[in-house]
BAPAMI-161760 format. One record per residue (C-alpha): residue in three letters; residue number from 1; z, x, y. Coordinates in nm, 2 decimals. Layout:
BEGIN
 res   n      z      x      y
 ALA NUM      Z      X      Y
...
This chain:
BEGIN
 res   n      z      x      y
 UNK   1  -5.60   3.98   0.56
 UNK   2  -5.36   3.75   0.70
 UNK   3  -5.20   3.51   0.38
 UNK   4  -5.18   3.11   0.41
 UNK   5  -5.11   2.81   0.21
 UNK   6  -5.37   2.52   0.05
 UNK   7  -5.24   2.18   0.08
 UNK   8  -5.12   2.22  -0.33
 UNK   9  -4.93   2.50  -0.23
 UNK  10  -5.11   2.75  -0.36
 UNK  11  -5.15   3.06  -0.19
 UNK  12  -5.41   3.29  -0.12
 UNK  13  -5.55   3.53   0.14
 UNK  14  -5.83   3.50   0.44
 UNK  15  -6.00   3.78   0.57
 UNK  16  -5.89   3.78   0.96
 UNK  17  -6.18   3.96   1.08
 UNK  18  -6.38   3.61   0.94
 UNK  19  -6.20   3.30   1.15
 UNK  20  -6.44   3.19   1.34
 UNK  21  -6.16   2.87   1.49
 UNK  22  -5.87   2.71   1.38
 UNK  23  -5.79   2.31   1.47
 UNK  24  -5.57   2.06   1.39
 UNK  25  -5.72   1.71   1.27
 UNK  26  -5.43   1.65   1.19
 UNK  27  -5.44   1.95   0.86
 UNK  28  -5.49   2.26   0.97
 UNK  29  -5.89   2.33   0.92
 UNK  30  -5.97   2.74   0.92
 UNK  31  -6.31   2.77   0.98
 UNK  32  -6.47   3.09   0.87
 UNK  33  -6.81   3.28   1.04
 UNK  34  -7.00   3.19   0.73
 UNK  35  -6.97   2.82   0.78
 UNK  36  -6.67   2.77   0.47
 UNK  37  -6.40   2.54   0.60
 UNK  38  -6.06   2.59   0.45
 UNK  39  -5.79   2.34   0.45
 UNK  40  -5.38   2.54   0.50
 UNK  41  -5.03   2.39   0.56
 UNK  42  -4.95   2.66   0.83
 UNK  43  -5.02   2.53   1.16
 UNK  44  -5.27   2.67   1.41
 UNK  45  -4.95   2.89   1.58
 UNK  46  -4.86   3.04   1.27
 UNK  47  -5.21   3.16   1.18
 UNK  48  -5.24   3.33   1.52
 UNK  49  -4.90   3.52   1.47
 UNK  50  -5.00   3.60   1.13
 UNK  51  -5.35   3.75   1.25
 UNK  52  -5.14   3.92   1.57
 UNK  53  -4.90   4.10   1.30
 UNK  54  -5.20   4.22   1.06
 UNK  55  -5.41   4.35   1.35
 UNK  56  -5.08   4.53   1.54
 UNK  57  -4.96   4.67   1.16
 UNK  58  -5.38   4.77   1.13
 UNK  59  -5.37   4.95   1.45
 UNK  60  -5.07   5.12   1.38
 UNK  61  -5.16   5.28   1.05
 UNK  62  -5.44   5.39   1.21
 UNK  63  -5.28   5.57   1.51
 UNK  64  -5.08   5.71   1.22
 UNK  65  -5.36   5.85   0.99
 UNK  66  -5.50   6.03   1.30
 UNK  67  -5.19   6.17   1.41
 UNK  68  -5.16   6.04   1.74
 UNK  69  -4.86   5.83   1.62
 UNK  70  -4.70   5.58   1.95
């Protein structure tokens, strides 16, 4: 779950495993494997290093639980 902002502010979390592409036109449009569009204030780079961080902190919790820490 990476965690972005609507165009209010607001803001809530989106289920990485779900981004089917991200543009620019010129907001930021997330569009998600089910067909929902999303409209966020972060920008297309900051959505990739948020889903980069919550996959990398995934995979290291994992190696963790199974003992075979890096």
């Amino acid at each position: 779950m990476i965690k972005v902002k609507r165009l209010n502010g607001k803001e809530f979390v989106v289920n990485s495993d779900l981004i089917l592409y991200v543009e620019e036109t010129p907001d930021t449009v997330i569009t998600l494997t089910n067909g929902q569009k999303v409209v966020v204030m972060d920008s297309i780079d900051d959505i990739i290093n948020e889903v980069i961080k919550f996959k990398a902190k995934a995979f290291y919790h994992e190696r963790r639980y199974e003992g075979n820490e890096v």
